[in-house]
mmCIF file as gemmi writes it, N, C-alpha and C atoms, coordinates in Angstrom:
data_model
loop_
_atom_site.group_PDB
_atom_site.id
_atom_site.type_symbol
_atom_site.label_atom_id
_atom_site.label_alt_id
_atom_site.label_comp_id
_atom_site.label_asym_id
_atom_site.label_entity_id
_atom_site.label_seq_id
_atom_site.pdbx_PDB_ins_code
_atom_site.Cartn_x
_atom_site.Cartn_y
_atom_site.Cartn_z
_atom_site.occupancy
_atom_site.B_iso_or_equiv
_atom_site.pdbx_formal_charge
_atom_site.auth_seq_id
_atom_site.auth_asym_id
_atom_site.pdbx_PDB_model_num
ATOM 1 N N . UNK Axp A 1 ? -169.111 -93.824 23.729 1 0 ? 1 A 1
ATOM 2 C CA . UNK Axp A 1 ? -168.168 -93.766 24.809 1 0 ? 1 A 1
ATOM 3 C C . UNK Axp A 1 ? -166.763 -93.661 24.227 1 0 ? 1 A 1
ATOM 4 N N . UNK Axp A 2 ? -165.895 -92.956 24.585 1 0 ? 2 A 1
ATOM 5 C CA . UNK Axp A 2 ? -164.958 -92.536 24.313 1 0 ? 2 A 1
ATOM 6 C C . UNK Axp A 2 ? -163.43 -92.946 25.186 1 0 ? 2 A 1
ATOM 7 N N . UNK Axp A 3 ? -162.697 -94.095 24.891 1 0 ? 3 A 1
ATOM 8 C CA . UNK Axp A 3 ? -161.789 -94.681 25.331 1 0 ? 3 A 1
ATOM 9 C C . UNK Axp A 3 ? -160.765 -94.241 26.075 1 0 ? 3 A 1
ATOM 10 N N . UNK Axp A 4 ? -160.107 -94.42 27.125 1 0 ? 4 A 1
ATOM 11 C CA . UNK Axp A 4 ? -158.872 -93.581 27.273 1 0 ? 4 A 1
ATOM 12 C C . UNK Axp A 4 ? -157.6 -93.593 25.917 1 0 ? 4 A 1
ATOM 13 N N . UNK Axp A 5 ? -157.281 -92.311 26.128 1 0 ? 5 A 1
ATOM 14 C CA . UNK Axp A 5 ? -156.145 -91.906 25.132 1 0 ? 5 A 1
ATOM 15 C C . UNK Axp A 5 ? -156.78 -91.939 23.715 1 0 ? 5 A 1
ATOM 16 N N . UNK Axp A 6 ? -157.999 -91.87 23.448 1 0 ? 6 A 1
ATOM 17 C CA . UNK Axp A 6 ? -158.494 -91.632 21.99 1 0 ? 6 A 1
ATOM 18 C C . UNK Axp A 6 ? -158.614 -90.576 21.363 1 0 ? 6 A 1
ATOM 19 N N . UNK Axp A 7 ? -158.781 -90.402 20.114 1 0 ? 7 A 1
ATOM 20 C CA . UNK Axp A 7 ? -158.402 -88.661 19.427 1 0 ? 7 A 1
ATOM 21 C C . UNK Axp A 7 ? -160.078 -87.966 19.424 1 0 ? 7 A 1
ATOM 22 N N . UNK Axp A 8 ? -160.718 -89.061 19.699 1 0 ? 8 A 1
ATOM 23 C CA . UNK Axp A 8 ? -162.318 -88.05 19.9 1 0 ? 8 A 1
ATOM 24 C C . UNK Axp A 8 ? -162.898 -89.063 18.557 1 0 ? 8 A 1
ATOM 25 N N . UNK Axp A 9 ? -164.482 -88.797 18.546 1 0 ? 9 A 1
ATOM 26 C CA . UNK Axp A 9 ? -165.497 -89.596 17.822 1 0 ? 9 A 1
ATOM 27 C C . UNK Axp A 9 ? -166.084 -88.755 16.696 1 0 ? 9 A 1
ATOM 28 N N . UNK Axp A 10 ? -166.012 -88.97 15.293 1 0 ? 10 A 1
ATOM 29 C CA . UNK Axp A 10 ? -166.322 -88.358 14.213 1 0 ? 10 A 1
ATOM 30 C C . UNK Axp A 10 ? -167.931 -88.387 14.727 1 0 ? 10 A 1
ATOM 31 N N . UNK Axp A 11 ? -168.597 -86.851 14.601 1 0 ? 11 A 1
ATOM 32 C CA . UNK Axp A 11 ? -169.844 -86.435 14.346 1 0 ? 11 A 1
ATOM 33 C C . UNK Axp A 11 ? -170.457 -86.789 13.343 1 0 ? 11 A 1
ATOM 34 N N . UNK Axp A 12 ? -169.847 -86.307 12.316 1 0 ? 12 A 1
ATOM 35 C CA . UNK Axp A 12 ? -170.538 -86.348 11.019 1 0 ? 12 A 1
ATOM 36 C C . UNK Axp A 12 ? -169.155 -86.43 9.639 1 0 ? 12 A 1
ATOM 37 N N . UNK Axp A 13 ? -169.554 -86.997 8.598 1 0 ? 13 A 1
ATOM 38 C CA . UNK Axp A 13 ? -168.885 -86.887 7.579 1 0 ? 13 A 1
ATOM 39 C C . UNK Axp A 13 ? -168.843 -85.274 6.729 1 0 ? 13 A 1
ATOM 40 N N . UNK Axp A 14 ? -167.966 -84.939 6.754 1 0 ? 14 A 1
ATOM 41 C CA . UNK Axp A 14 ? -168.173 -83.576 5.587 1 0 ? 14 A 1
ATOM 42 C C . UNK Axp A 14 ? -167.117 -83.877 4.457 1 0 ? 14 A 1
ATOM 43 N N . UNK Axp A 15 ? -167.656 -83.519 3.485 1 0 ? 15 A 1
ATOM 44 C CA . UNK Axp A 15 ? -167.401 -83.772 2.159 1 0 ? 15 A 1
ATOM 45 C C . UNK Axp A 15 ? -167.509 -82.422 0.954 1 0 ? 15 A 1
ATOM 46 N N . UNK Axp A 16 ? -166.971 -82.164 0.449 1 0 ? 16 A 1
ATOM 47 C CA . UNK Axp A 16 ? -167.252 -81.122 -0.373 1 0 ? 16 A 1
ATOM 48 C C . UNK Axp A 16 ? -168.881 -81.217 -1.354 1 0 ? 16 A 1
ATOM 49 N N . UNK Axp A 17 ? -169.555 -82.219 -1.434 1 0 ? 17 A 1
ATOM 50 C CA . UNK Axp A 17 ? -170.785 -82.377 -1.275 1 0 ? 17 A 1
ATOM 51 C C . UNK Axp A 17 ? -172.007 -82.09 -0.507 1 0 ? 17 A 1
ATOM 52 N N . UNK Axp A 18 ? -171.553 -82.722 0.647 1 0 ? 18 A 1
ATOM 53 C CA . UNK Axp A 18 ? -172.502 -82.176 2.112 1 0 ? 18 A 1
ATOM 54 C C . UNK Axp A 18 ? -171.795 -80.425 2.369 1 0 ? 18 A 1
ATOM 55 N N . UNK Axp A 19 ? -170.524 -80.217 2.753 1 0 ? 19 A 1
ATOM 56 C CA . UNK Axp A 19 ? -170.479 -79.035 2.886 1 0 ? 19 A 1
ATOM 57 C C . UNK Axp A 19 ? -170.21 -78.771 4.951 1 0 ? 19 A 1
ATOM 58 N N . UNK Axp A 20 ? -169.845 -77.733 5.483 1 0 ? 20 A 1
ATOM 59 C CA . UNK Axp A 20 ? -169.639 -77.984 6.752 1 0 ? 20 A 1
ATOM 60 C C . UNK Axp A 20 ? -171.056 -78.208 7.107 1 0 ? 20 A 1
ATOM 61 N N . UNK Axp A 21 ? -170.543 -78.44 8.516 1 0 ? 21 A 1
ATOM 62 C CA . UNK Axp A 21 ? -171.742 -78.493 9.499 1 0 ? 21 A 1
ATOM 63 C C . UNK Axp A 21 ? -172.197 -77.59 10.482 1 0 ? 21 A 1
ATOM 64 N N . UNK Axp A 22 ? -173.457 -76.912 10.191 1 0 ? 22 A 1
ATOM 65 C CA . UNK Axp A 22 ? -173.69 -75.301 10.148 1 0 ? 22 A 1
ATOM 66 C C . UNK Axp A 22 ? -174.484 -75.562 11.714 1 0 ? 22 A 1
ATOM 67 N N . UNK Axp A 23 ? -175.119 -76.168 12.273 1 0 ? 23 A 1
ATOM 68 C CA . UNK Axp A 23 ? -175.823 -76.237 13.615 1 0 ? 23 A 1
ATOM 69 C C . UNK Axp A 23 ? -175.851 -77.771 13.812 1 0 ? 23 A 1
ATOM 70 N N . UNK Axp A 24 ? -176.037 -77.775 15.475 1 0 ? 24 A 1
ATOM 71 C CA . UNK Axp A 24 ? -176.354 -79.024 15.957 1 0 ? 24 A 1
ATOM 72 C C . UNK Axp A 24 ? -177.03 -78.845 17.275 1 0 ? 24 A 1
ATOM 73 N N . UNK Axp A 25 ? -178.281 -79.344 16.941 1 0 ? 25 A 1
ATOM 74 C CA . UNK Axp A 25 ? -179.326 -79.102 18.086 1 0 ? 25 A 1
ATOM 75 C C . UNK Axp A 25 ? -180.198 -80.833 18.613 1 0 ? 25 A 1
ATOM 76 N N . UNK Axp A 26 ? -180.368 -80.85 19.771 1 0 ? 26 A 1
ATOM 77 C CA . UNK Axp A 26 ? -180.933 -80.936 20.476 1 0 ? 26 A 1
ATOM 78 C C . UNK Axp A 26 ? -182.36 -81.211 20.558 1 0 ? 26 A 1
ATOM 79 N N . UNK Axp A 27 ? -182.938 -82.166 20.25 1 0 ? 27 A 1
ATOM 80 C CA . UNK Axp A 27 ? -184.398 -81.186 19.663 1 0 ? 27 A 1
ATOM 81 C C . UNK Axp A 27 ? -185.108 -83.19 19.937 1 0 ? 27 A 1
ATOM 82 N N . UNK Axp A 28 ? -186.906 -82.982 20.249 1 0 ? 28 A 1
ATOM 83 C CA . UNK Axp A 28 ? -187.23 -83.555 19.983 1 0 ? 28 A 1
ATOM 84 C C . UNK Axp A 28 ? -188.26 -83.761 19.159 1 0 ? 28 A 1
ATOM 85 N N . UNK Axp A 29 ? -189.046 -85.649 18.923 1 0 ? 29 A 1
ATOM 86 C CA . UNK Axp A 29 ? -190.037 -85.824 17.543 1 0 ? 29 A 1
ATOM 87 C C . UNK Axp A 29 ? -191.545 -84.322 17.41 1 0 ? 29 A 1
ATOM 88 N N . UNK Axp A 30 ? -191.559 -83.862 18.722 1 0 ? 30 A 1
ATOM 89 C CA . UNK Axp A 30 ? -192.892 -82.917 18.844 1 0 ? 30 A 1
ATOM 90 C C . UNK Axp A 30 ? -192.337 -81.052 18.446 1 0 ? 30 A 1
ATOM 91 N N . UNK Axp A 31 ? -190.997 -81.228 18.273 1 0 ? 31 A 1
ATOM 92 C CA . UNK Axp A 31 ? -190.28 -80.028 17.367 1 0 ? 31 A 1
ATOM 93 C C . UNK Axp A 31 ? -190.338 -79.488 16.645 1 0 ? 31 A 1
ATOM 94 N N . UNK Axp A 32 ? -190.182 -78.466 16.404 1 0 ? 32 A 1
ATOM 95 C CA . UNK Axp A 32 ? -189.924 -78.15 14.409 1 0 ? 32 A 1
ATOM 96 C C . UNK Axp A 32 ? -188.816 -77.324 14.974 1 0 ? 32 A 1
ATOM 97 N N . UNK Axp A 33 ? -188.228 -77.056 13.581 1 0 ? 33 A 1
ATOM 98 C CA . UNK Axp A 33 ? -186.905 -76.108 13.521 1 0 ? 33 A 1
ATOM 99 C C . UNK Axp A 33 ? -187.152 -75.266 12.3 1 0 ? 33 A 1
ATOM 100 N N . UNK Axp A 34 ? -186.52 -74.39 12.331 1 0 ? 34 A 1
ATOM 101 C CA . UNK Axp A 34 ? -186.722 -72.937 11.623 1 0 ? 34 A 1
ATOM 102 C C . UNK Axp A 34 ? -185.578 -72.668 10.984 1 0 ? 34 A 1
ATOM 103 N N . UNK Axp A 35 ? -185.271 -72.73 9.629 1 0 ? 35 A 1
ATOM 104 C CA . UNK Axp A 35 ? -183.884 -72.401 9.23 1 0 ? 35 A 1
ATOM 105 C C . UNK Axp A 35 ? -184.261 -70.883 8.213 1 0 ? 35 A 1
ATOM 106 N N . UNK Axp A 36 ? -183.132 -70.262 8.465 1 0 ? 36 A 1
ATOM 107 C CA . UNK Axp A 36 ? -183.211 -68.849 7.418 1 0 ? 36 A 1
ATOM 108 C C . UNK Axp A 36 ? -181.758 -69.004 7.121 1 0 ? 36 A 1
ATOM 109 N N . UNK Axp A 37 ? -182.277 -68.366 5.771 1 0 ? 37 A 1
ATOM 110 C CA . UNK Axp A 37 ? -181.081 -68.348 4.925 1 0 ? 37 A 1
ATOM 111 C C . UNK Axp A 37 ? -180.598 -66.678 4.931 1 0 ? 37 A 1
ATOM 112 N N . UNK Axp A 38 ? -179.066 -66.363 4.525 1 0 ? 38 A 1
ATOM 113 C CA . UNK Axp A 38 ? -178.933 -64.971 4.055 1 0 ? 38 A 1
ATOM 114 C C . UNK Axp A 38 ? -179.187 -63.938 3.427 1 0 ? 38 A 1
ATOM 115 N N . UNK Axp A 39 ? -180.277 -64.895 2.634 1 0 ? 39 A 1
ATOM 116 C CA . UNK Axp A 39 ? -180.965 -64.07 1.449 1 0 ? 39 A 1
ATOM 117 C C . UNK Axp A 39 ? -182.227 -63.812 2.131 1 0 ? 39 A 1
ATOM 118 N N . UNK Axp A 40 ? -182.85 -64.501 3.133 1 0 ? 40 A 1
ATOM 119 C CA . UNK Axp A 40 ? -183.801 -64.019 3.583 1 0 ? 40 A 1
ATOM 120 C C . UNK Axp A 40 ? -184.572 -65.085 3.768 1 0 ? 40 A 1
ATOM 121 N N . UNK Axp A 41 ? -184.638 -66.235 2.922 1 0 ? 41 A 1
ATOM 122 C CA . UNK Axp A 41 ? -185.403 -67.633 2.859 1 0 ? 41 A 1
ATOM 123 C C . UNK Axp A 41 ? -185.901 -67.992 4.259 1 0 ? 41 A 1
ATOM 124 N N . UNK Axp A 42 ? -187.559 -68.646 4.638 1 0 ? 42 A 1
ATOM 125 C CA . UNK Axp A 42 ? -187.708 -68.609 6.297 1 0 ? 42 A 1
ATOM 126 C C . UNK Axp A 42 ? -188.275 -70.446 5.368 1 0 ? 42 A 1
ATOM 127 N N . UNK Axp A 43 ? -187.528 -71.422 6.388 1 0 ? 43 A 1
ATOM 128 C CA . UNK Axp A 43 ? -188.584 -72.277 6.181 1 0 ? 43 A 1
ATOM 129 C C . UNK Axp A 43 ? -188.388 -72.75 7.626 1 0 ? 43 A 1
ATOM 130 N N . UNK Axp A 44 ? -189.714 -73.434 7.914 1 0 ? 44 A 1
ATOM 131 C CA . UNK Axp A 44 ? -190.028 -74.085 9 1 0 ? 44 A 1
ATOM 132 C C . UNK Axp A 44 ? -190.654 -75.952 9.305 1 0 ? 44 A 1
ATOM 133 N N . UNK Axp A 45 ? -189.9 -76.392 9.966 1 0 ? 45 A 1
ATOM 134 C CA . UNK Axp A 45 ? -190.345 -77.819 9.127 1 0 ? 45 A 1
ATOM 135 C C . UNK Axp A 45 ? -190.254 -79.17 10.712 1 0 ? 45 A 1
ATOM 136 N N . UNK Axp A 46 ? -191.35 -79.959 10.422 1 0 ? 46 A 1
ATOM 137 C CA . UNK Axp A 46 ? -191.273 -81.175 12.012 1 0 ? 46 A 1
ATOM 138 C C . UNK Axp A 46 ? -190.502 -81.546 11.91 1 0 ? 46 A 1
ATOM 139 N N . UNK Axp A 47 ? -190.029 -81.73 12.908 1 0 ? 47 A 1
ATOM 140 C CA . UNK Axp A 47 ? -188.336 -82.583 13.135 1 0 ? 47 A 1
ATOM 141 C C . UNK Axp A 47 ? -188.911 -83.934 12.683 1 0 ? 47 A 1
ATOM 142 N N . UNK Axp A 48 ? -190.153 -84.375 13.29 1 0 ? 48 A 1
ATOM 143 C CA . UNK Axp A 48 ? -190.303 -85.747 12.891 1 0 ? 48 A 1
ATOM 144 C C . UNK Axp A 48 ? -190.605 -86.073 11.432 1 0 ? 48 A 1
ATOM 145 N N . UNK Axp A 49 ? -190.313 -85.413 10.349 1 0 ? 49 A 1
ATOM 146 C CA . UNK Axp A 49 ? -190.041 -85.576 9.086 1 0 ? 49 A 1
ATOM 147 C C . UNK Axp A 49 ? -188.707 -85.633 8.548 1 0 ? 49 A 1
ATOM 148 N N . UNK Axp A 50 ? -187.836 -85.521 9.723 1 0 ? 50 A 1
ATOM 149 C CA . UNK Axp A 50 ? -186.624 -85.638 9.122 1 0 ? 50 A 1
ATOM 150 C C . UNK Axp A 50 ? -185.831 -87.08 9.329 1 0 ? 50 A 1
ATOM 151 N N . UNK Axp A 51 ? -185.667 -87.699 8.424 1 0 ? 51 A 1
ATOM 152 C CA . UNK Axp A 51 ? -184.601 -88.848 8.444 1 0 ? 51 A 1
ATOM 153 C C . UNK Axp A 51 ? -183.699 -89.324 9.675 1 0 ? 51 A 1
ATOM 154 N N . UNK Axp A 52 ? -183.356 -90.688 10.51 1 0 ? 52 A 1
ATOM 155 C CA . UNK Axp A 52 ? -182.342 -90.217 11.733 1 0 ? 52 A 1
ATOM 156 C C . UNK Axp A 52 ? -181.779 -91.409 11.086 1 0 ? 52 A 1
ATOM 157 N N . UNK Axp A 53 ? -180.301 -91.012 11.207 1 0 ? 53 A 1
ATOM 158 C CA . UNK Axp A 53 ? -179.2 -91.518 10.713 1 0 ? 53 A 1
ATOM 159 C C . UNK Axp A 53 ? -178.171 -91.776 12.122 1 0 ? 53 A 1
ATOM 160 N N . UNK Axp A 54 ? -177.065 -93.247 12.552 1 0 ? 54 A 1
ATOM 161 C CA . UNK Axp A 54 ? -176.152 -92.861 13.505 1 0 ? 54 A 1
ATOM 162 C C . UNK Axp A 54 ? -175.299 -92.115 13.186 1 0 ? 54 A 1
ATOM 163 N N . UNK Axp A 55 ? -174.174 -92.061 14.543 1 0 ? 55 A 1
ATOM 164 C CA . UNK Axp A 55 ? -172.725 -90.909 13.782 1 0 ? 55 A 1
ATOM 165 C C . UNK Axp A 55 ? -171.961 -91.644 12.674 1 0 ? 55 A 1
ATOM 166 N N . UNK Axp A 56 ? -171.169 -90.403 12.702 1 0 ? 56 A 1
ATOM 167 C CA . UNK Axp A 56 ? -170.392 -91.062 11.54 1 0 ? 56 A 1
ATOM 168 C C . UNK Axp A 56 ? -171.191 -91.306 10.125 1 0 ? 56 A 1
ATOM 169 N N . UNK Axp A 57 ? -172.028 -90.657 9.633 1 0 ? 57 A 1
ATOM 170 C CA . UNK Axp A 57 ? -172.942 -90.098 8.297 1 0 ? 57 A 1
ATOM 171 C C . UNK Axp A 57 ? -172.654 -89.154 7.692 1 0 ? 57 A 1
ATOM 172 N N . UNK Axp A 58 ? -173.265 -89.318 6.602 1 0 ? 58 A 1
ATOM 173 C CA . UNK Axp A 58 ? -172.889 -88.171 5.565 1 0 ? 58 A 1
ATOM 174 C C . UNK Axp A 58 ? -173.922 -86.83 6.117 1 0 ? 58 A 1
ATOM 175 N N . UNK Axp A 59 ? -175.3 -87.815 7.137 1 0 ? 59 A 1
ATOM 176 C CA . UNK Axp A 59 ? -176.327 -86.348 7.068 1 0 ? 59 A 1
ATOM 177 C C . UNK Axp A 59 ? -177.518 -86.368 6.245 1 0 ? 59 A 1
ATOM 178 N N . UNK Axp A 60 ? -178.303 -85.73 6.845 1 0 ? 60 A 1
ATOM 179 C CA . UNK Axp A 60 ? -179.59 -85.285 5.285 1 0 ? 60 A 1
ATOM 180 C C . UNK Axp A 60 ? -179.696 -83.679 5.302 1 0 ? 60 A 1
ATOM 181 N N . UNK Axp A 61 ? -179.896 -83.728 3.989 1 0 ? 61 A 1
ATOM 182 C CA . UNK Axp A 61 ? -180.252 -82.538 3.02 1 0 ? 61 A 1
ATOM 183 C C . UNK Axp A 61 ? -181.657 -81.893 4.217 1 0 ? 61 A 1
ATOM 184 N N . UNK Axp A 62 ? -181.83 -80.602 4.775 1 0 ? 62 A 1
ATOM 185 C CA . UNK Axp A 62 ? -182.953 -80.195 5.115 1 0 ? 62 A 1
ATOM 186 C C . UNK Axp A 62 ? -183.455 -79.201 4.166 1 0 ? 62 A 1
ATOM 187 N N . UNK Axp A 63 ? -182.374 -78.36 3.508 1 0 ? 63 A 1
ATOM 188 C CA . UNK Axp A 63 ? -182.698 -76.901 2.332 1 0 ? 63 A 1
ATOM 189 C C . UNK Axp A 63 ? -181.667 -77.105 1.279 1 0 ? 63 A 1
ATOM 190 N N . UNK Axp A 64 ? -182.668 -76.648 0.029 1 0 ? 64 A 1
ATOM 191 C CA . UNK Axp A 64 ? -181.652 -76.626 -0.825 1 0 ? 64 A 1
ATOM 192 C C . UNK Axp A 64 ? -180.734 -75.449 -1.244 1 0 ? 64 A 1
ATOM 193 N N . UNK Axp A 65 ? -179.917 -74.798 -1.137 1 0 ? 65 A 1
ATOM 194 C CA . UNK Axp A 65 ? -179.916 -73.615 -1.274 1 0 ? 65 A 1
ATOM 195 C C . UNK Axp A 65 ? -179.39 -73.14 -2.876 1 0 ? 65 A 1
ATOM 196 N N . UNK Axp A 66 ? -179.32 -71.895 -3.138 1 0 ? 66 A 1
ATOM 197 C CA . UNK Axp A 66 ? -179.827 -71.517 -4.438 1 0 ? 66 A 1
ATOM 198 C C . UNK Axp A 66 ? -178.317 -70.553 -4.611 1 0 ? 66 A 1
ATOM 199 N N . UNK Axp A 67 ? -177.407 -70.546 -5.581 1 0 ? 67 A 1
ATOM 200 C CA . UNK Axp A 67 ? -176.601 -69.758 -5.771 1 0 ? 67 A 1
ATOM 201 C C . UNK Axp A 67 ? -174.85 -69.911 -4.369 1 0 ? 67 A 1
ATOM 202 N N . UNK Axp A 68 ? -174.776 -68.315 -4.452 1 0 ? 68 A 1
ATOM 203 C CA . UNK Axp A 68 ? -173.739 -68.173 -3.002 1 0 ? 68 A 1
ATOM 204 C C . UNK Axp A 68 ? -174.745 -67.987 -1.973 1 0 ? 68 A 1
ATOM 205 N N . UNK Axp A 69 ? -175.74 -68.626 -1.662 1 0 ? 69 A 1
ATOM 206 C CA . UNK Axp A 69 ? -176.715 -68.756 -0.155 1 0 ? 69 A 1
ATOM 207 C C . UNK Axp A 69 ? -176.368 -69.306 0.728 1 0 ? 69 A 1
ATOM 208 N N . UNK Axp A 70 ? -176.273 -68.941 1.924 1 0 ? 70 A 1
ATOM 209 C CA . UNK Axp A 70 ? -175.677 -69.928 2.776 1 0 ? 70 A 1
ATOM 210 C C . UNK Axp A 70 ? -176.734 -69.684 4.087 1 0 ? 70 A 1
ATOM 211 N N . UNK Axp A 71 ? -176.631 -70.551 4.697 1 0 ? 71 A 1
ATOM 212 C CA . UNK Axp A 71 ? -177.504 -70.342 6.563 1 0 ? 71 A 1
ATOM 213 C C . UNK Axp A 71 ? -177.128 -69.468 7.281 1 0 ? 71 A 1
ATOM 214 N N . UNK Axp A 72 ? -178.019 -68.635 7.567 1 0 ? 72 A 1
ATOM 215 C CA . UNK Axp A 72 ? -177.541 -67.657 8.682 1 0 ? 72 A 1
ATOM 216 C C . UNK Axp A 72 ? -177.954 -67.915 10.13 1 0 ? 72 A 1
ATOM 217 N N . UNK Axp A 73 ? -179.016 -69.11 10.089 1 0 ? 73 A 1
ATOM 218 C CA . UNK Axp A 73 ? -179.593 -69.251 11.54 1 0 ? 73 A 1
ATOM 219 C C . UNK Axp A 73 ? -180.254 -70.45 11.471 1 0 ? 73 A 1
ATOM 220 N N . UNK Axp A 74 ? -180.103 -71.329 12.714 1 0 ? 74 A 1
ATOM 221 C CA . UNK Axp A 74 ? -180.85 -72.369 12.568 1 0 ? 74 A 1
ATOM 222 C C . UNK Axp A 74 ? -181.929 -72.158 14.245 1 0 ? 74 A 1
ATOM 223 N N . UNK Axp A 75 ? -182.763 -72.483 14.602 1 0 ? 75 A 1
ATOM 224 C CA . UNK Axp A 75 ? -183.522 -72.698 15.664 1 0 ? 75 A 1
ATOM 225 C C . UNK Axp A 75 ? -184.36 -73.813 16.153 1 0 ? 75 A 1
ATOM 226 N N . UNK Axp A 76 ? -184.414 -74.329 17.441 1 0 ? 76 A 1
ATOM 227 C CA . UNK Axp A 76 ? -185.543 -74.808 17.651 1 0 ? 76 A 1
ATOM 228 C C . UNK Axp A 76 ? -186.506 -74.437 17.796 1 0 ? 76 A 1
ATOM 229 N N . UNK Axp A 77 ? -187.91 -74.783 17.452 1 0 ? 77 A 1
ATOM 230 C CA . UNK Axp A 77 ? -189.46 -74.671 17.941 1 0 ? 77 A 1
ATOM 231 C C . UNK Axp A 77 ? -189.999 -75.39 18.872 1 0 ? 77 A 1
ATOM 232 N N . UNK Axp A 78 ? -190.125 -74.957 19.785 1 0 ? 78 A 1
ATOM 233 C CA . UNK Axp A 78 ? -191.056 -76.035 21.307 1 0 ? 78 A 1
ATOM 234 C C . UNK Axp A 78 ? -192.428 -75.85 20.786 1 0 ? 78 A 1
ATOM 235 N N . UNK Axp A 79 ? -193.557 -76.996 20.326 1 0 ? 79 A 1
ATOM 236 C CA . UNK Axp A 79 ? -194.513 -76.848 20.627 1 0 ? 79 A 1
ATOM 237 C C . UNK Axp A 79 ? -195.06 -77.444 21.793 1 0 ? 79 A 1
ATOM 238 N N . UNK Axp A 80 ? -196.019 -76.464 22.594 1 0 ? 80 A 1
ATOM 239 C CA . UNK Axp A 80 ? -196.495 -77.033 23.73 1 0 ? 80 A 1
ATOM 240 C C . UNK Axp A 80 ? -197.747 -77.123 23.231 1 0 ? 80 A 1
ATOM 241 N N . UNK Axp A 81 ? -198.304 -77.896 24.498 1 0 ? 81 A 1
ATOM 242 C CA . UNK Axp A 81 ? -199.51 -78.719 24.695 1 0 ? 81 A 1
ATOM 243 C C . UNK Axp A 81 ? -200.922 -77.471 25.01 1 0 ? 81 A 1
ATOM 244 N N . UNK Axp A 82 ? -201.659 -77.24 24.19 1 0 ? 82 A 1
ATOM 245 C CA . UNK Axp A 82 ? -202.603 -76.571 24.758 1 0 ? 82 A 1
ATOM 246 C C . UNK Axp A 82 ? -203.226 -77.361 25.74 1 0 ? 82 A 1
ATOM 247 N N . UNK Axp A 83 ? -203.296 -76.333 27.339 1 0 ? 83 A 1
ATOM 248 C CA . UNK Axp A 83 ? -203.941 -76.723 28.607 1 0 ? 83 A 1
ATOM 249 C C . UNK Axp A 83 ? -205.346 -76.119 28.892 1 0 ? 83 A 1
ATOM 250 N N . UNK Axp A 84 ? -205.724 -76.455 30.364 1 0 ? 84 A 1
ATOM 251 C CA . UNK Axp A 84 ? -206.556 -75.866 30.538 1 0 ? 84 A 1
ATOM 252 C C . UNK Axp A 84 ? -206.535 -74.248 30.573 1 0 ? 84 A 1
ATOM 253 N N . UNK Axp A 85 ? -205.144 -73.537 31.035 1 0 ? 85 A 1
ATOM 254 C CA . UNK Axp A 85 ? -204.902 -72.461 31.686 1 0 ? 85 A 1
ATOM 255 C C . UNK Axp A 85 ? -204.206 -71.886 30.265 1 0 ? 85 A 1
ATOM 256 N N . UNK Axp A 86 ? -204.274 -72.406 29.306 1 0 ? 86 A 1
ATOM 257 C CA . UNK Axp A 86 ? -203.002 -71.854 28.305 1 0 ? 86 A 1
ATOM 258 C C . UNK Axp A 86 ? -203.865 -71.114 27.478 1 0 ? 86 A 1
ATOM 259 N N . UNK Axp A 87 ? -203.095 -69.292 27.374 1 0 ? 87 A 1
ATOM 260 C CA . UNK Axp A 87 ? -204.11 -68.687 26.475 1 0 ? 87 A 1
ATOM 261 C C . UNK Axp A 87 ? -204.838 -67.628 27.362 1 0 ? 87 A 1
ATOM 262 N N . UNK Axp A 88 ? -204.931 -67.716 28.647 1 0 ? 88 A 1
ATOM 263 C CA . UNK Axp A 88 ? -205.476 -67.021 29.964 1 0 ? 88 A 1
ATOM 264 C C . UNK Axp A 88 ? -205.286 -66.006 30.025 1 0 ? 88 A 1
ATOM 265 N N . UNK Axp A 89 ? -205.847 -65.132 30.283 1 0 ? 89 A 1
ATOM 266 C CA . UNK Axp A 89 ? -204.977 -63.81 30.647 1 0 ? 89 A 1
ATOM 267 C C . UNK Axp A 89 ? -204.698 -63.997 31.886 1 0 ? 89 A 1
ATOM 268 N N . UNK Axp A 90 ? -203.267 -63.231 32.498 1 0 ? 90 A 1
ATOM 269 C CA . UNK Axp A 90 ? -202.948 -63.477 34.137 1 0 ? 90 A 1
ATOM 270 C C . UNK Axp A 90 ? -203.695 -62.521 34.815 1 0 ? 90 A 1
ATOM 271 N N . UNK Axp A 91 ? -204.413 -63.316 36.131 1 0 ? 91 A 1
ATOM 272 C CA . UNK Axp A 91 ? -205.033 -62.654 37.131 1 0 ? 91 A 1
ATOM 273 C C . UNK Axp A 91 ? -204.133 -61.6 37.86 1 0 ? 91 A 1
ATOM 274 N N . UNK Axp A 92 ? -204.864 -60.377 38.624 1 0 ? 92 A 1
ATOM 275 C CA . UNK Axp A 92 ? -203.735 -59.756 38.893 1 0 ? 92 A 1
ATOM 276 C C . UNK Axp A 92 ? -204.612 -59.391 40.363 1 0 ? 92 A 1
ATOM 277 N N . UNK Axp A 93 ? -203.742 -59.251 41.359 1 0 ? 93 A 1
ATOM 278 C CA . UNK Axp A 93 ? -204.234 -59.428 42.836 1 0 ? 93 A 1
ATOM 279 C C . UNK Axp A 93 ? -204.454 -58.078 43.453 1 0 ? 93 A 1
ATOM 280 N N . UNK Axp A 94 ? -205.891 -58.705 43.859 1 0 ? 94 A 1
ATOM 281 C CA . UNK Axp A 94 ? -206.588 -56.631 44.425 1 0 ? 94 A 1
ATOM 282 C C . UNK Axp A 94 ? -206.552 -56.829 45.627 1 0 ? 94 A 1
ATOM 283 N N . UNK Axp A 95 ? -205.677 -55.839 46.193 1 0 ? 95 A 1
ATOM 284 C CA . UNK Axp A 95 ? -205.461 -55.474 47.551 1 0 ? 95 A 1
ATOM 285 C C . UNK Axp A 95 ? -206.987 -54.93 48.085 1 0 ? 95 A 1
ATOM 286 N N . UNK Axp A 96 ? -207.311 -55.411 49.307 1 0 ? 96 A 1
ATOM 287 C CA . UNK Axp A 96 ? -208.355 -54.599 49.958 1 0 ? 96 A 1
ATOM 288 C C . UNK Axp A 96 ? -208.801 -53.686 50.832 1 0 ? 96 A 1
């Protein structure tokens, strides 16, 4: 919560170590996220393997990157629930 007349609430620490802060998503434990790099790098990984830290952190490491590499994209993954109906082909309605 954010006070009257306050300058705003540090997100995250950046440091010439950590480096900026390239995405911020939304996401929950049944997730994965998808990061690609510029060079082409695809990794894909459960959110619920990743570390949770409050604000005001330095952050965790998700990729290491290799050289001048940098992120070109970050994403979420929804996995859903296989149902009864999931996978179906759609019915399609015959006029008579």
């Amino acid at each position: 919560m954010q006070s009257r007349g306050g300058l705003g609430i540090i997100a995250l620490k950046t440091t010439p170590k950590t480096g900026d802060l390239v995405a911020l998503k939304s996401v929950l434990d049944d997730d994965e996220l998808m990061i690609a790099t510029e060079a082409g790098l695809m990794i894909r990984m459960s959110v619920s393997g990743i570390s949770t830290y409050g604000r005001n952190t330095q952050g965790v490491r998700v990729i290491n990157l290799k050289g001048d590499d940098a992120i070109a994209d970050v994403t979420r993954v929804i996995i859903e629930e296989d149902g009864e109906d999931a996978g179906a082909a759609p019915e399609a309605d015959e006029a008579g």
